[in-house]
N, CA, C and O atoms as CSV, one atom per row, in Angstrom:
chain,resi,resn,atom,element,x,y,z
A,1,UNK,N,N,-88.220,-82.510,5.746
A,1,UNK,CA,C,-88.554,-81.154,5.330
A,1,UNK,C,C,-87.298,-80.408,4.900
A,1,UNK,O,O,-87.253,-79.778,3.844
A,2,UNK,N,N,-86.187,-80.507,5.831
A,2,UNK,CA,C,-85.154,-80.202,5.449
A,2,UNK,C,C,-84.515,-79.984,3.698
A,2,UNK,O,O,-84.137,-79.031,3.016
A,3,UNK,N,N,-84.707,-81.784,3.474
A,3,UNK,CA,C,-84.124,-82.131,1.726
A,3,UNK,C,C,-85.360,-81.374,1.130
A,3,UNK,O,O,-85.298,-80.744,0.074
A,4,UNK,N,N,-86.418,-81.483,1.851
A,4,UNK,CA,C,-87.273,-80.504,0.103
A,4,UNK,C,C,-87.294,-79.424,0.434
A,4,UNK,O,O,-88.288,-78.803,0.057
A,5,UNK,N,N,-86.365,-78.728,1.193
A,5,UNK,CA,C,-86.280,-77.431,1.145
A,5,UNK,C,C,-84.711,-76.980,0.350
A,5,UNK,O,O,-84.409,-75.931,-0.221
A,6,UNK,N,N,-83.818,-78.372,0.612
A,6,UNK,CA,C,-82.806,-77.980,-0.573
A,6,UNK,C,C,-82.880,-78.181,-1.999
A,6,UNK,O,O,-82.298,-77.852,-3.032
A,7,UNK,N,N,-83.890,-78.892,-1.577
A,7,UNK,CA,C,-84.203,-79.406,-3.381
A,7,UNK,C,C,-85.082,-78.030,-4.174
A,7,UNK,O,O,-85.152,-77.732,-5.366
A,8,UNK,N,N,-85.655,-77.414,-3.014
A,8,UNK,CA,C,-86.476,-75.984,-3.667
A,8,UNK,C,C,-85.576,-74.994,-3.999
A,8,UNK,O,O,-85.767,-74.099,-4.823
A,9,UNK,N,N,-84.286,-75.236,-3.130
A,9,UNK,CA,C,-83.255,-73.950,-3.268
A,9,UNK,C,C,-82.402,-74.121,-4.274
A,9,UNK,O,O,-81.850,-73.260,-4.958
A,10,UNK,N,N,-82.282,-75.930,-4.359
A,10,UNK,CA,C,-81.391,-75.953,-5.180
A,10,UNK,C,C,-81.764,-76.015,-7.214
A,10,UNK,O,O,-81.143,-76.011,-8.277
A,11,UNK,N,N,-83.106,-76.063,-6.718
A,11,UNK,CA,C,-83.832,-75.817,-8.473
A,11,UNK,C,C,-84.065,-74.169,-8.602
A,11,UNK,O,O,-83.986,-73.502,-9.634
A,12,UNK,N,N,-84.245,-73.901,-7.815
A,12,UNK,CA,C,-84.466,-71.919,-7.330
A,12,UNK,C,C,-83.209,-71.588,-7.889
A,12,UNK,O,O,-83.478,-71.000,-8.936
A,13,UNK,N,N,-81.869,-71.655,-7.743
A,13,UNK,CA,C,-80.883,-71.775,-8.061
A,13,UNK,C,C,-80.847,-71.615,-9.477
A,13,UNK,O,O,-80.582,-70.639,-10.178
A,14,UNK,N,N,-81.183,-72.824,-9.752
A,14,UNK,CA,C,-80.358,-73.543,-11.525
A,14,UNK,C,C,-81.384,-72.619,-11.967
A,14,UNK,O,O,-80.826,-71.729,-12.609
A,15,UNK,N,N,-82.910,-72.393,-11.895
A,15,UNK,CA,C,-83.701,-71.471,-12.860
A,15,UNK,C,C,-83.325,-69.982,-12.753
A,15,UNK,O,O,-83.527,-69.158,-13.645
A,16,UNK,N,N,-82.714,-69.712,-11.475
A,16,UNK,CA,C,-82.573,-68.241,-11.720
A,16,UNK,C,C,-83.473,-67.488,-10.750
A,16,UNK,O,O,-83.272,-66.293,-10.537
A,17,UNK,N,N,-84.230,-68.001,-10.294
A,17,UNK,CA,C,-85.663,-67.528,-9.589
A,17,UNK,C,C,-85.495,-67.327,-8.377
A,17,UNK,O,O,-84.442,-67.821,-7.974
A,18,UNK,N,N,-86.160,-66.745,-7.521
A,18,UNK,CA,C,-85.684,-67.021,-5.709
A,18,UNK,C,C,-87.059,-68.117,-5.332
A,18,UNK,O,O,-87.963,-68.682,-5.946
A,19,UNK,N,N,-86.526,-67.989,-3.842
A,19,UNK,CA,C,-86.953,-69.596,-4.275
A,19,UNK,C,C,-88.479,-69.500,-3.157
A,19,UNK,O,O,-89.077,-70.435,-2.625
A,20,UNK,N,N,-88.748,-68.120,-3.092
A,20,UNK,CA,C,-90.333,-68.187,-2.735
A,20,UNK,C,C,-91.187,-68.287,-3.447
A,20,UNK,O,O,-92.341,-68.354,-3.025
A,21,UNK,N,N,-90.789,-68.341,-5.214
A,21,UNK,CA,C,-91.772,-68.256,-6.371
A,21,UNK,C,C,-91.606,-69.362,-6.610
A,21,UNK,O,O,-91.911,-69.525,-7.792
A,22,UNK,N,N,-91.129,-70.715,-5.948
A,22,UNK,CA,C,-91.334,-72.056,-6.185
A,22,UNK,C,C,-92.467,-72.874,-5.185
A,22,UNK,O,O,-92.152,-73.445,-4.141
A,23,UNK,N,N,-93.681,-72.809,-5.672
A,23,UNK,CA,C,-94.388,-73.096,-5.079
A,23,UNK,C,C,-95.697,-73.873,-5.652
A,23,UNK,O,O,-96.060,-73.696,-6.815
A,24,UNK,N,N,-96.238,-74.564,-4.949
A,24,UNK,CA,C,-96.755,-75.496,-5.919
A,24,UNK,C,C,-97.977,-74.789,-7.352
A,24,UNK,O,O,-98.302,-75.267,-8.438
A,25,UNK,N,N,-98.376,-73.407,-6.603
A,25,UNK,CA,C,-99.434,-72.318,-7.525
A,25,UNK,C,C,-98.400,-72.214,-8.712
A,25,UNK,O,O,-98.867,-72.385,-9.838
A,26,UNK,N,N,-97.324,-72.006,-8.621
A,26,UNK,CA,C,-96.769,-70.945,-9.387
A,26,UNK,C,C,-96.199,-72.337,-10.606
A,26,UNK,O,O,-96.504,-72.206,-11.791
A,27,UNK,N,N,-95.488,-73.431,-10.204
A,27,UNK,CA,C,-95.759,-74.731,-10.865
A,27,UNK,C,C,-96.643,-75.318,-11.418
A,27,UNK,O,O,-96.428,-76.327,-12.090
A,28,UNK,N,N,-97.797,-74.811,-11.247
A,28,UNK,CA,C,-98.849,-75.169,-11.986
A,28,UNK,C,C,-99.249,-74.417,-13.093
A,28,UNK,O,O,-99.629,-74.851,-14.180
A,29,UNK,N,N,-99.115,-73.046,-12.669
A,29,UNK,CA,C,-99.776,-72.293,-13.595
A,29,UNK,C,C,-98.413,-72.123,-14.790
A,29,UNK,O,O,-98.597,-72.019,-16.002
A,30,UNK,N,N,-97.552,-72.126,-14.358
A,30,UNK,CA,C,-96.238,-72.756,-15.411
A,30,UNK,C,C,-96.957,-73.730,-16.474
A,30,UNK,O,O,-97.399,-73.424,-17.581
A,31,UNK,N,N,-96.956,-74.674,-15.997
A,31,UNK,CA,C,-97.286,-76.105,-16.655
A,31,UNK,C,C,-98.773,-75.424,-17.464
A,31,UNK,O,O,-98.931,-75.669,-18.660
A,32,UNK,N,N,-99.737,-74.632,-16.761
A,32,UNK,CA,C,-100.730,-74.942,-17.666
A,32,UNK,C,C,-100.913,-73.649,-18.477
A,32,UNK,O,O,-101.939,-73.451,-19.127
A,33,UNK,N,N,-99.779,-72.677,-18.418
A,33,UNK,CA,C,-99.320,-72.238,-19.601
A,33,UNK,C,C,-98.968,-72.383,-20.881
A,33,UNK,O,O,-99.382,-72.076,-21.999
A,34,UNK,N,N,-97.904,-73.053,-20.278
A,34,UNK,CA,C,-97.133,-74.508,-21.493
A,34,UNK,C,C,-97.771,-75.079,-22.138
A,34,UNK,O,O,-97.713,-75.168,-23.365
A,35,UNK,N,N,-98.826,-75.791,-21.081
A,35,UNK,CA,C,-100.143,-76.815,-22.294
A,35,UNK,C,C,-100.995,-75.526,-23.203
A,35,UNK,O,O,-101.215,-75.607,-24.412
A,36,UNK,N,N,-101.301,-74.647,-22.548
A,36,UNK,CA,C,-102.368,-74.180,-23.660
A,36,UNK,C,C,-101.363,-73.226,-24.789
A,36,UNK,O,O,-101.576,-73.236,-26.001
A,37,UNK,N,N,-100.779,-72.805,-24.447
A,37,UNK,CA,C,-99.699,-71.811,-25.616
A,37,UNK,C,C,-99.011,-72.893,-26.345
A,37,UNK,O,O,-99.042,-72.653,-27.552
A,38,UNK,N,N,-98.299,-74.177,-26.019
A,38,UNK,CA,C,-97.871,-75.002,-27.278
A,38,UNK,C,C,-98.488,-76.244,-27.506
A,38,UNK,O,O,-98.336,-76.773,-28.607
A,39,UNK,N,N,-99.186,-76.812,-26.602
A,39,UNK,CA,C,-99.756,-78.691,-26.624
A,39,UNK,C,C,-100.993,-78.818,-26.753
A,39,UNK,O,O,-101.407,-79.951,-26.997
A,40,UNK,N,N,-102.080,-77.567,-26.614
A,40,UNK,CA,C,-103.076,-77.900,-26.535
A,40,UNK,C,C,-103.722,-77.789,-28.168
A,40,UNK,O,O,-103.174,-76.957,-28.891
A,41,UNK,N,N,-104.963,-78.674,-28.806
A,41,UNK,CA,C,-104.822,-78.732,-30.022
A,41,UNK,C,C,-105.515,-77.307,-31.064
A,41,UNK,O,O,-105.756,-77.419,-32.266
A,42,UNK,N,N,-105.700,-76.217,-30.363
A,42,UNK,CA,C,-106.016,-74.889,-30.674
A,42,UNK,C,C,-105.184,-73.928,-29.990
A,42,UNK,O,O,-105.665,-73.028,-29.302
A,43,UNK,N,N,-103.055,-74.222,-30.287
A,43,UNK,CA,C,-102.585,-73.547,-29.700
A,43,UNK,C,C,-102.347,-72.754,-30.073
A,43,UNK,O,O,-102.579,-72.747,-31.282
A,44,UNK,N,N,-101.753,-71.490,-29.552
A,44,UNK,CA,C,-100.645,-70.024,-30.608
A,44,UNK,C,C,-100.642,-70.664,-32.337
A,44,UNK,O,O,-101.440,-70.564,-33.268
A,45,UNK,N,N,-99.785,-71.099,-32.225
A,45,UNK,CA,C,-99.332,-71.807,-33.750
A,45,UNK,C,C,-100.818,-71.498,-35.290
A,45,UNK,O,O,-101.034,-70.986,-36.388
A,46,UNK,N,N,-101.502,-72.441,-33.962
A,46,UNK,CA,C,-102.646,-73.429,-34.503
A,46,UNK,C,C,-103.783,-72.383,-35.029
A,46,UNK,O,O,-104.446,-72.543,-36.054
A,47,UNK,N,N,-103.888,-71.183,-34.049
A,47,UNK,CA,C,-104.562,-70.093,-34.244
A,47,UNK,C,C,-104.224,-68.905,-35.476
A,47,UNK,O,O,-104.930,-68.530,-36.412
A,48,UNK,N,N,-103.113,-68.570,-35.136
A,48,UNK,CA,C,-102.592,-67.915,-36.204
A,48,UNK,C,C,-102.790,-68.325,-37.195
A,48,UNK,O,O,-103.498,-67.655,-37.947
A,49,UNK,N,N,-102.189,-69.774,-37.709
A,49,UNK,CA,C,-102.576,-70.526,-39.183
A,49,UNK,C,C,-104.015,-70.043,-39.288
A,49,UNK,O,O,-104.116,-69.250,-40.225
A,50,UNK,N,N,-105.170,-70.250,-38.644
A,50,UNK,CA,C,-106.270,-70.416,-38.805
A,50,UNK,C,C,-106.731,-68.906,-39.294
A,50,UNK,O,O,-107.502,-68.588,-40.199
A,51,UNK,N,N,-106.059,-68.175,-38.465
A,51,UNK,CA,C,-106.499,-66.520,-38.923
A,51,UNK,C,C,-106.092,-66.310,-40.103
A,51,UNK,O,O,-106.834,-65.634,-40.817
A,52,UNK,N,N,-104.681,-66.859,-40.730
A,52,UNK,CA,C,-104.385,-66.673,-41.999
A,52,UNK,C,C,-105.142,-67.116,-43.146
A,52,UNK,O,O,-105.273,-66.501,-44.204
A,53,UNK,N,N,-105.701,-68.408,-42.795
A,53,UNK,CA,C,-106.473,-68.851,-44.116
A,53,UNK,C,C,-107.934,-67.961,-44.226
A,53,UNK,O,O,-108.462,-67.777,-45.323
A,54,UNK,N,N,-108.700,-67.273,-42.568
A,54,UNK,CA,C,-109.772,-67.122,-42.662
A,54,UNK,C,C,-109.497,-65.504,-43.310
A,54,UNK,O,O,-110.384,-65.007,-44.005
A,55,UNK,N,N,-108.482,-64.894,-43.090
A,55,UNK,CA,C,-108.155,-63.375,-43.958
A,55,UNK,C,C,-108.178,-64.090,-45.568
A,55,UNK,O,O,-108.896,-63.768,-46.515
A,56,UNK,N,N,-107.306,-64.984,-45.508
A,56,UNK,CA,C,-107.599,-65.461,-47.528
A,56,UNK,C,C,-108.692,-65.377,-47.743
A,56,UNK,O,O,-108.858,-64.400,-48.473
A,57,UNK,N,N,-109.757,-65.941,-47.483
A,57,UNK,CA,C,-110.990,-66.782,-47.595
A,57,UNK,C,C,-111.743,-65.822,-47.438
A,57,UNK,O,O,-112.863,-66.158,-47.822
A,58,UNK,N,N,-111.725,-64.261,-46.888
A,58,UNK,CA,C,-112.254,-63.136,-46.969
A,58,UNK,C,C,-111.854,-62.203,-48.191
A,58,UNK,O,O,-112.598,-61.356,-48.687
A,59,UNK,N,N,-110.561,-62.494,-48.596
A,59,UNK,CA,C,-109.963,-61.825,-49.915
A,59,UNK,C,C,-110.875,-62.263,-50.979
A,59,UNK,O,O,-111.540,-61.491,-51.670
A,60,UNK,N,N,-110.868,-64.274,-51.130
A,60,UNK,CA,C,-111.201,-64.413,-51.963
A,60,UNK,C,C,-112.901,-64.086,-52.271
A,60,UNK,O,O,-113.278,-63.767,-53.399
A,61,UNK,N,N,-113.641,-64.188,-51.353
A,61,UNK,CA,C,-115.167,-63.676,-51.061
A,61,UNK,C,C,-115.400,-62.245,-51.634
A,61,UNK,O,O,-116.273,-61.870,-52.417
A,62,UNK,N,N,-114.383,-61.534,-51.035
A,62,UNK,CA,C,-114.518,-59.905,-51.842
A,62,UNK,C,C,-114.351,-59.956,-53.612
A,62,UNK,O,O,-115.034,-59.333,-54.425
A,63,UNK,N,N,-113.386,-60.765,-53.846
A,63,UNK,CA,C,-112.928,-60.992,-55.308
A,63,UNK,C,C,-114.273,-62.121,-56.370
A,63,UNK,O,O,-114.580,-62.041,-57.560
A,64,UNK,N,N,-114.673,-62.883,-55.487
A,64,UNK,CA,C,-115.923,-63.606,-55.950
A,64,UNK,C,C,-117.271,-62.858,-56.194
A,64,UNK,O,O,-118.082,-63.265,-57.025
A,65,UNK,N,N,-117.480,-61.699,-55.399
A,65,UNK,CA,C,-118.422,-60.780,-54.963
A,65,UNK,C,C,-118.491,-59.732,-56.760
A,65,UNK,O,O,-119.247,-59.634,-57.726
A,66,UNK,N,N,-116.969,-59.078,-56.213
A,66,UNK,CA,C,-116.970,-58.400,-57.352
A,66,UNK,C,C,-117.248,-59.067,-58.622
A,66,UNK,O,O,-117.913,-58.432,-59.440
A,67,UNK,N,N,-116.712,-60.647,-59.024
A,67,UNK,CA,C,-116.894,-61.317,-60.433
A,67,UNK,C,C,-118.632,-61.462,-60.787
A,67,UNK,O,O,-119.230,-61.582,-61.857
A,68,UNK,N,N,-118.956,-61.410,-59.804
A,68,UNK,CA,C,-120.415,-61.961,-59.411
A,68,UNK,C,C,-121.294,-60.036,-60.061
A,68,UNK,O,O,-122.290,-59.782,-60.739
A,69,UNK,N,N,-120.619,-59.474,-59.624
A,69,UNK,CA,C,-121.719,-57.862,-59.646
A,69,UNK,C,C,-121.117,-57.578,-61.226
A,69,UNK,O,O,-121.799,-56.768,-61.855
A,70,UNK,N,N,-119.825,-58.186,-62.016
A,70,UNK,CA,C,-119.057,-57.821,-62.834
A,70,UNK,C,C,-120.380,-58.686,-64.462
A,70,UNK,O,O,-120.907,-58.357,-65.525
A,71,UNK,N,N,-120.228,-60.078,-63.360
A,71,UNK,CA,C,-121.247,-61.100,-64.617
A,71,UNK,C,C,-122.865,-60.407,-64.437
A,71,UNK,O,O,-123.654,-60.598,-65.362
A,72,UNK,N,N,-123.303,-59.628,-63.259
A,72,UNK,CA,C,-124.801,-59.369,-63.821
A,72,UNK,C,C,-124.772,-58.184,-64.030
A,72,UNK,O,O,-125.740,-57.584,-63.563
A,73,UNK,N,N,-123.707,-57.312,-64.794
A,73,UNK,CA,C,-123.819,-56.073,-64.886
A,73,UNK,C,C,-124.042,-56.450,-66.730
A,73,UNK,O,O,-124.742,-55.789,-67.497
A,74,UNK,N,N,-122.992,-58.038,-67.188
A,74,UNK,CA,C,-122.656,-58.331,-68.201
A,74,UNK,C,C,-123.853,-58.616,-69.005
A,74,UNK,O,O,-124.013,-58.175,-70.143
A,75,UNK,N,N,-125.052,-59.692,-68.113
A,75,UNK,CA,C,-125.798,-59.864,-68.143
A,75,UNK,C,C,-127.206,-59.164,-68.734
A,75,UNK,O,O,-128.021,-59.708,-69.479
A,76,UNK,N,N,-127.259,-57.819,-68.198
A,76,UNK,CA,C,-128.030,-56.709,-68.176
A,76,UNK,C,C,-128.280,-56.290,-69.720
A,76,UNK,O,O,-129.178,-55.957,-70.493
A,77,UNK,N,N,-126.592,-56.580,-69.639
A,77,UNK,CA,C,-126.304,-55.285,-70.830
A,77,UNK,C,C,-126.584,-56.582,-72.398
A,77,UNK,O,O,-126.797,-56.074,-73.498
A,78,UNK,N,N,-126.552,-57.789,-72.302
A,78,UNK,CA,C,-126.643,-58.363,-73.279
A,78,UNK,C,C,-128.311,-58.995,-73.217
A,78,UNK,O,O,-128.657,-59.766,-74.112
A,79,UNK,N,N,-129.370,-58.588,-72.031
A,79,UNK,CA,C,-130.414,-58.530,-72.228
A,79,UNK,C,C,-130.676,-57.438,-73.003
A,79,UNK,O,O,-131.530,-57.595,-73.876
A,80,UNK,N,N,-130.041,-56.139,-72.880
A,80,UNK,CA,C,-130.532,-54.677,-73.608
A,80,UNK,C,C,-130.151,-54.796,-74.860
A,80,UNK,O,O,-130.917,-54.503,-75.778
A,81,UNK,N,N,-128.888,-55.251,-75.070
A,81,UNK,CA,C,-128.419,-55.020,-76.377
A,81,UNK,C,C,-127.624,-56.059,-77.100
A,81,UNK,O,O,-126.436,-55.836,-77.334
A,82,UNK,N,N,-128.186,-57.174,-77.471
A,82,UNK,CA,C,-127.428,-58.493,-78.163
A,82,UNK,C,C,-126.173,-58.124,-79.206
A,82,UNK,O,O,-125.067,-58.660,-79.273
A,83,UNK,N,N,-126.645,-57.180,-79.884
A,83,UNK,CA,C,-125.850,-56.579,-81.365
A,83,UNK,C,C,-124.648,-55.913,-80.635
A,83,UNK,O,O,-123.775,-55.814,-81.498
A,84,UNK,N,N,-124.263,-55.497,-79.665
A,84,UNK,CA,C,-123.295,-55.007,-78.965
A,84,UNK,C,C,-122.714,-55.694,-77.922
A,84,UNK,O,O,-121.803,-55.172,-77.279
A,85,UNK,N,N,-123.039,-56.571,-77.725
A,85,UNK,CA,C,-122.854,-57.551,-76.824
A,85,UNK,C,C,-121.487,-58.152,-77.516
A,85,UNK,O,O,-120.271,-58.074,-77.340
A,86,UNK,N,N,-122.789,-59.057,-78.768
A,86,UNK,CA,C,-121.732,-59.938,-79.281
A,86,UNK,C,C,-120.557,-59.401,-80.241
A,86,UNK,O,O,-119.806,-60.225,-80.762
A,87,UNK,N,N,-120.422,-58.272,-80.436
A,87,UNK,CA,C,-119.112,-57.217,-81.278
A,87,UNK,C,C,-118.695,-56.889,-80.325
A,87,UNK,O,O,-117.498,-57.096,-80.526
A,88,UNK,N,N,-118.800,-56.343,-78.958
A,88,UNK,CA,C,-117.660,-56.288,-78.462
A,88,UNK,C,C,-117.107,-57.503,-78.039
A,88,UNK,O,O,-116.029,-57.650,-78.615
A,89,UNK,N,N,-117.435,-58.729,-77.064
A,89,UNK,CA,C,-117.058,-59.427,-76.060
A,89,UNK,C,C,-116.948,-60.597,-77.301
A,89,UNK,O,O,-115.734,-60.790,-77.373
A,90,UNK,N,N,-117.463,-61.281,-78.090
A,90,UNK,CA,C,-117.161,-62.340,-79.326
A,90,UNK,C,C,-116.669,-61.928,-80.362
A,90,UNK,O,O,-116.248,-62.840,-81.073
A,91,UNK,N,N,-116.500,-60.617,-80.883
A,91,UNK,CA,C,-115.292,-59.931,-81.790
A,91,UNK,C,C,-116.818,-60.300,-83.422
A,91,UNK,O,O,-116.521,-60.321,-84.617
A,92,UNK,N,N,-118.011,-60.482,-82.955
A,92,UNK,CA,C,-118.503,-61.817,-84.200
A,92,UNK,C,C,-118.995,-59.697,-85.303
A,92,UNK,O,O,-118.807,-58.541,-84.926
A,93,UNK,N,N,-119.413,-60.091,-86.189
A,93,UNK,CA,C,-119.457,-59.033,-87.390
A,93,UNK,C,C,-120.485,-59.220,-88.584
A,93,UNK,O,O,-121.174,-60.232,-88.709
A,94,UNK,N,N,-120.514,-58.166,-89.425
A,94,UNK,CA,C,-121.563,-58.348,-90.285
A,94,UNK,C,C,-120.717,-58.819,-91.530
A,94,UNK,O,O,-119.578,-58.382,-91.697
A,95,UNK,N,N,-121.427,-59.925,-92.604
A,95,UNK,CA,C,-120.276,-59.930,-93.748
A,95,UNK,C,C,-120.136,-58.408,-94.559
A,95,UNK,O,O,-120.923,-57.483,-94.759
A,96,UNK,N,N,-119.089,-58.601,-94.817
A,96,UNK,CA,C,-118.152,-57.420,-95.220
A,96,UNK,C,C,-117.587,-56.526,-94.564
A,96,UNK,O,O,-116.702,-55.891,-95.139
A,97,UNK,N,N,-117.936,-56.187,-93.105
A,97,UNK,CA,C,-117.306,-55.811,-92.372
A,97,UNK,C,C,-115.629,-55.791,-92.016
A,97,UNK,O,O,-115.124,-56.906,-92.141
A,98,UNK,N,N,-114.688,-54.719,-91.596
A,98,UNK,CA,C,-113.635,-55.284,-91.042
A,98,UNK,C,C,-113.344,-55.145,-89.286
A,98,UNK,O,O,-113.565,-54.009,-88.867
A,99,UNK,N,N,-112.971,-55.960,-88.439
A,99,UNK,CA,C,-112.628,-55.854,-87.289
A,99,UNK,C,C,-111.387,-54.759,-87.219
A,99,UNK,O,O,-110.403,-54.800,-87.957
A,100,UNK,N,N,-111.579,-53.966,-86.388
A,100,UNK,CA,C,-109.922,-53.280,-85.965
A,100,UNK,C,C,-110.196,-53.479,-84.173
A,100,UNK,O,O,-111.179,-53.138,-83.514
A,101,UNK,N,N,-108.943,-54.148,-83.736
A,101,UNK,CA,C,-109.065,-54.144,-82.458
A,101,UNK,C,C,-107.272,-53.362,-82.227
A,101,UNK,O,O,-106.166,-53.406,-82.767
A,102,UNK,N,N,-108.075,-52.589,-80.876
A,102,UNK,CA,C,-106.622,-51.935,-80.366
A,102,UNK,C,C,-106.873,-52.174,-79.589
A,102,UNK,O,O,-107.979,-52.290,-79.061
A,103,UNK,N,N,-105.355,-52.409,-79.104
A,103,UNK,CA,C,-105.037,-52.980,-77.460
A,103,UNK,C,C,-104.092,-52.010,-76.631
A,103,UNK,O,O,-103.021,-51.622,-77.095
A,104,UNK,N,N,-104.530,-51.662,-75.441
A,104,UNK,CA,C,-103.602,-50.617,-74.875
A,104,UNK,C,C,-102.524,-51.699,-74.266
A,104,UNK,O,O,-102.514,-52.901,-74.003
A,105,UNK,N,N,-101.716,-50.698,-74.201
A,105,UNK,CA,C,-99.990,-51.410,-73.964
A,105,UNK,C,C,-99.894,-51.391,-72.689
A,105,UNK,O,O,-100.483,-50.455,-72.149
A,106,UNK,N,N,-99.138,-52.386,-71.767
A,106,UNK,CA,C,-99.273,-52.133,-70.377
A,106,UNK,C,C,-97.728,-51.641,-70.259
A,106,UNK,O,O,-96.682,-51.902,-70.854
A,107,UNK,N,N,-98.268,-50.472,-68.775
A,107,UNK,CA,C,-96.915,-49.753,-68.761
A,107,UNK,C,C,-95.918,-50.398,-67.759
A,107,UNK,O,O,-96.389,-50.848,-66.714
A,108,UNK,N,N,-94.465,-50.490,-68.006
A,108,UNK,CA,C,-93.140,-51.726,-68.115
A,108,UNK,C,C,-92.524,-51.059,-66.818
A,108,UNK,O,O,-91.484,-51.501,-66.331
């Protein structure tokens, strides 16, 4: 009893700790800290990554959403009106006609 009481004092010691917090509870729950925060296969790390792709994957859903309300708004409007449809979005014209297209300048 003696040696594992120097061996408690003398690791109590090297960690810094006193050496009533060396005990077999407090060794354990050490260790099964350790496993779940770095070894276990849904650790810290592992989670975070996972939150990052699932915030993308919500960006891109909002951005798919909008293309989606953008094509049946497009839709609508080339059920109502073919002749305007295809002059604005196909540039297409009557013969003799001339196209003028202006383009706004983006600001630098």
């Amino acid at each position: 009893m003696k040696e594992n009481n120097q061996i408690t004092t003398e690791v109590s010691r090297l960690l810094g700790v006193p050496s009533q917090w060396l005990n077999k509870f407090t060794v354990v729950s050490l260790i099964f800290l350790v496993w779940i925060l770095f070894l276990d296969k849904y650790n810290v790390f592992a989670s975070s990554k996972i939150n990052g792709i699932i915030s993308k994957m919500e960006n891109e859903k909002k951005s798919y959403e909008s293309k989606i309300a953008q094509a049946i708004l497009d839709k609508q409007d080339l059920e109502k009106n073919h002749e305007k449809y295809a002059r604005e979005k196909h540039l297409m014209h009557k013969p003799g006609e001339q196209i003028v297209i202006i383009e706004k300048q983006k600001a630098e």
